[in-house]
Phi, psi and omega in degrees: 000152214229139167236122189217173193266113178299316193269002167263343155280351154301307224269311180282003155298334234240298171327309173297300171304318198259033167237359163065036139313119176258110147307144171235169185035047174296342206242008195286158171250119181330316156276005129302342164229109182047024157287110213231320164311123163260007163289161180248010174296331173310318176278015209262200208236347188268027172258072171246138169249213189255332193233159220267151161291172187232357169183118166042049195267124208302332171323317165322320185246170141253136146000302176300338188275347156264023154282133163233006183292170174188160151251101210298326182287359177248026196240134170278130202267163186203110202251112186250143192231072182050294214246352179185189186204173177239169174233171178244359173205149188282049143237039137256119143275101171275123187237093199038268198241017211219143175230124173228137178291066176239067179220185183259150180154172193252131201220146191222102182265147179200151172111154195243119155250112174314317185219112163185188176242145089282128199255133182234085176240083203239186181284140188283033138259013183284171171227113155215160198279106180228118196265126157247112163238118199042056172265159165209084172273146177226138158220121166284004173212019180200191178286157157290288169295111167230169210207089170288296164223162174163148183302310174213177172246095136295130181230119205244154184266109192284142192313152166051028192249183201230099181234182217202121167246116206219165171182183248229208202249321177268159158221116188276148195287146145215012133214210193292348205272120148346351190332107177209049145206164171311328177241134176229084205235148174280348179258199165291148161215110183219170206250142172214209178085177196284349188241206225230162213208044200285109181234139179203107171288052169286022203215337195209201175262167181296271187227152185240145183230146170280338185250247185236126182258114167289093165231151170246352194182133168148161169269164198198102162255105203262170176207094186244310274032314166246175169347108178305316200224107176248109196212150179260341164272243214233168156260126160238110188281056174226160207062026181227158186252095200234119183245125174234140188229125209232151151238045151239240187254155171277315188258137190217105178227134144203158170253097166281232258304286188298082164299343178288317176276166160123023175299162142232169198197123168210134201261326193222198162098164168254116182254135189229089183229151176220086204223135187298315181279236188257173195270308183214121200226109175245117150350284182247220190313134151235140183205148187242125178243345145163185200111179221235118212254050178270072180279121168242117197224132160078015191061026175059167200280033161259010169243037232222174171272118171275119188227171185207164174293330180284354170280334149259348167298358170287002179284351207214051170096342166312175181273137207288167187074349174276154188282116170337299195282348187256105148324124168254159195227142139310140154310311200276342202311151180280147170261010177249115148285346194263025185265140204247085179267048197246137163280315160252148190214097164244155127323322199242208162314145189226134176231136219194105150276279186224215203108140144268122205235143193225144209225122150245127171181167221275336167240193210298159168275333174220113152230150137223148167301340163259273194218160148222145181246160160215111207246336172203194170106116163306133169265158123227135186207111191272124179238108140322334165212230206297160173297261186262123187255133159195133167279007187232243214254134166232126222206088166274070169329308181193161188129170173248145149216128196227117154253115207264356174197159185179156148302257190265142146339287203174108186221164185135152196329308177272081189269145200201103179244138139172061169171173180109184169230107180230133204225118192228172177231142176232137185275332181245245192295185134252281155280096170272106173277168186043036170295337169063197168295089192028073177221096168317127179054026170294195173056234186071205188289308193306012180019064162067024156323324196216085155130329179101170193264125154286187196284154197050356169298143214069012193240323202304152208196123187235117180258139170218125172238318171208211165094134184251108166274131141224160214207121160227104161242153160279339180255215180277157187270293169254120175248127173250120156267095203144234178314196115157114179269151179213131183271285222183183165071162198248106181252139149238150169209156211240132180193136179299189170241005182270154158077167183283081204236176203178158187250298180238161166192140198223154179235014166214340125245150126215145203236139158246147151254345184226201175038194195211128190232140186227094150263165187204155189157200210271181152250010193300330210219015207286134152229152180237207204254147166270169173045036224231176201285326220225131165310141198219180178208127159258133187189124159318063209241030144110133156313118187233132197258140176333168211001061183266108163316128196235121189219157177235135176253165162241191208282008155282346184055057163267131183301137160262281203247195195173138187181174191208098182297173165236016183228173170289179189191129169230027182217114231220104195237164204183128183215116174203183180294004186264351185270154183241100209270136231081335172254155207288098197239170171232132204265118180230134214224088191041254178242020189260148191225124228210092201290181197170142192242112167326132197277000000 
């Protein structure tokens, strides 16, 4: 096990990015570059390092932990017969429906035990191996598989065979340890090989590793009551094709003792997860280096708080007769708040070099309680409340991203865009700052009138250096409480003209120096940009109904910008390097048209 610091490895990415640094071997497998030790010493805790890995980092993994290899004529068979079983050697013991293992060596299971254990009790300097081939074990009252001691476990999935970890409605104590999964083990553990995995937890979770759960290869069908995949150091992923249907979380690490543990870390795979709880929920860090992403968390976001800007815009035009204060809820919305429905989750750093991934769910789709990067990858993503969540800082680099639903867009104390494609629809903000701890829609201009100052409100920063956003919100397209700066990169944003709405809203500067920025919206609440560097144009230009061509000319009338909003619109703000401040352009909307001298 690794102990390791999440934010000096952010820190040397970030560095690395404004230093025009090209990540490489993002897709390398970890025990393939240059791990040449087939020792298990890379896990031990007095191999600890300092910095988080930053792509497919060989450390994570070991050489043993991708062997799936074995030799059956040096191996001990283990043959199960319903109701018992036979072994080929005495460091099996067997006792009617209980098998229990105790030396290091390589065991080769085959055969169905109806009501049983296996027990793995060897000296914690064992290593062993347990090969399943066409096994199906059941215990109707403890794990089928449990792995009491040992330095470590493998357990490789033999090509092409089909095995089944399965257990009962109760789980009855039968020593001090908690045993509440189907595979249950206290040491390290990991699972690989070529063949297929069935666990079914109906009572408990799919599989608890007390230490660090490992897969590097194998097919994985979870079925849990609880957590599909559970450990208290860490998850570690690649290569593996894993579908979990949880009723909590599917991946689940955390540490109450360790705060530095309780990571998850994934390099590849195909993830299929469906979960009552969170998709993937880490204690401290979580980072995706790529692979492939299907998350349903909380029954997706038709099970989410439906909220809009119109619950307080009736006071300015909102729909009439609703109440500032009456929240609308889906009929299906959950009655537990302390239930955590997010699709991706860290406590601690959330890091995304790539991958694809796609998230419905009922609460933010990417949260963290700290920072999040995102350096690649494609969304797709449906939300119930925030799009991308983070109480520190969110910080978008590179990716395609589409949020086809949200509460808020992208939201968090900071927002820091420059680069990517991002296309989001918001029932409130689109980009929001100073949200604090996932508290949607505080603050803003109305200086907490209508919802109160969230935390941090007014400390808050929203940076665009580059990168082509579009933003179709029903609230303000950009609210910074606090800041907002625009750099570079290509914005538009689509905003109603009903409710107390806005194209921007800032409560202490905003400035553009670069990019080319189109907004359309209401004028009820209009601010446009201050000081700024790069010529800009504001204009009333009138009720305007959707898709009404919007064009900016200069005084010779060659078009400088174009665009066709998607919502009505009567207020028009424009910015780009070709304006010139002072000088005269005309701005035009189906007919209606407006010269206007640049800011």
């Amino acid at each position: 096990m690794k102990k390791f610091s999440f934010l000096l490895s952010v820190l040397c990415v970030v560095l690395c990015i404004f230093a025009g640094c090209a990540k490489t071997g993002t897709d390398t497998e970890a025990g393939n570059s240059g791990n040449s030790d087939s020792s298990e010493s890379g896990n031990t805790s007095a191999d600890s390092a300092e910095a988080v890995p930053t792509a497919a980092d060989s450390g994570m993994f070991t050489n043993r932990d991708y062997d799936t290899s074995y030799d059956e004529s040096n191996s001990v068979g283990i043959n199960l017969n319903g109701s018992s079983a036979t072994a080929s050697s005495d460091s099996v013991q067997i006792a009617d429906n209980i098998i229990t293992i105790t030396e290091e060596a390589t065991y080769i299971i085959s055969g169905t035990l109806d009501d049983g254990m296996i027990i793995v009790n060897a000296p914690d300097t064992a290593k062993l191996q347990l090969v399943l081939k066409e096994a199906s074990i059941h215990s109707e009252t403890s794990a089928a598989l449990y792995i009491l001691e040992a330095d470590k476990v493998f357990v490789t999935l033999a090509d092409g065979t089909e095995n089944t970890l399965s257990g009962g409605d109760v789980f009855t104590p039968i020593d001090d340890n908690n045993i509440d999964g189907a595979l249950f083990s206290r040491q390290d553990l990991t699972l690989n090989g070529t063949g297929s995995l069935t666990v079914d937890a109906p009572a408990g979770h799919g599989i608890v590793c007390k230490d660090d759960l490992v897969l590097t290869s194998g097919i994985y069908t979870i079925h849990a009551a609880f957590h599909g995949l559970d450990a208290n150091d860490s998850v570690r992923i690649t290569s593996a094709a894993i579908t979990i249907d949880a009723g909590k979380d599917g991946i689940h690490a955390e540490n109450s003792e360790d705060a530095s543990l309780g990571f998850v870390y994934i390099v590849s795979g195909t993830l299929q997860l469906e979960a009552e709880g969170d998709g993937i929920s880490a204690g401290t860090y979580l980072q995706i280096e790529n692979g492939t992403y299907h998350i349903i968390a909380g029954g997706g976001s038709e099970n989410g708080v439906k909220e809009s800007s119109d619950l307080w815009g009736g006071f300015m035009g909102g729909r009439p007769g609703q109440s500032m204060q009456s929240p609308v809820f889906n009929e299906n919305s959950t009655s537990d708040d302390s239930t955590s429905m997010k699709g991706l989750k860290a406590t601690g750093d959330l890091l995304i070099y790539g991958g694809t991934i796609t998230i419905d769910s009922a609460d933010d789709s990417i949260h963290s309680n700290a920072s999040i990067t995102v350096l690649g990858g494609t969304f797709t993503i449906a939300s119930g409340d925030d799009g991308f969540h983070a109480d520190d800082t969110l910080s978008i680099a590179d990716g395609t991203i589409d949020i086809s639903e949200s509460y808020e867009g992208l939201e968090a104390l900071h927002v820091m865009v420059n680069g990517g494609a991002i296309r989001l629809t918001a029932a409130d903000d689109g980009i929001n700052a100073a949200g604090g701890a996932d508290s949607s829609g505080t603050g803003g201009r109305d200086g907490g009138m209508f919802g109160g100052m969230g935390p941090g409100s007014g400390n808050g920063s929203i940076e665009i250096s580059g990168g082509n956003l579009y933003i179709h919100a029903s609230g303000d397209g950009i609210d910074a409480n606090g800041s907002l700066t625009i750099s570079g990169g290509q914005i538009t944003i689509c905003g109603p003209t009903a409710g107390d709405t806005a194209i921007l809203d800032y409560d202490t500067t905003g400035v553009i120096t670069g990019g080319i920025f189109m907004g359309t919206g209401s004028s009820r609440m209009a601010q446009s940009f201050t000081d700024s560097q790069q010529g800009f144009l504001s204009v009333n230009i009138g009720s305007q109904r959707a898709e009404t061509p919007v064009t900016v000319q200069d005084a010779t009338g060659n078009a400088i910008l174009s665009w066709i909003p998607e919502l009505d619109f009567n207020f028009v703000i424009v910015s780009a390097p070709d304006l010139v401040s002072g000088e005269t352009y005309t701005v035009a909307a189906g007919s209606a048209s407006k010269n206007v001298t640049a800011s």
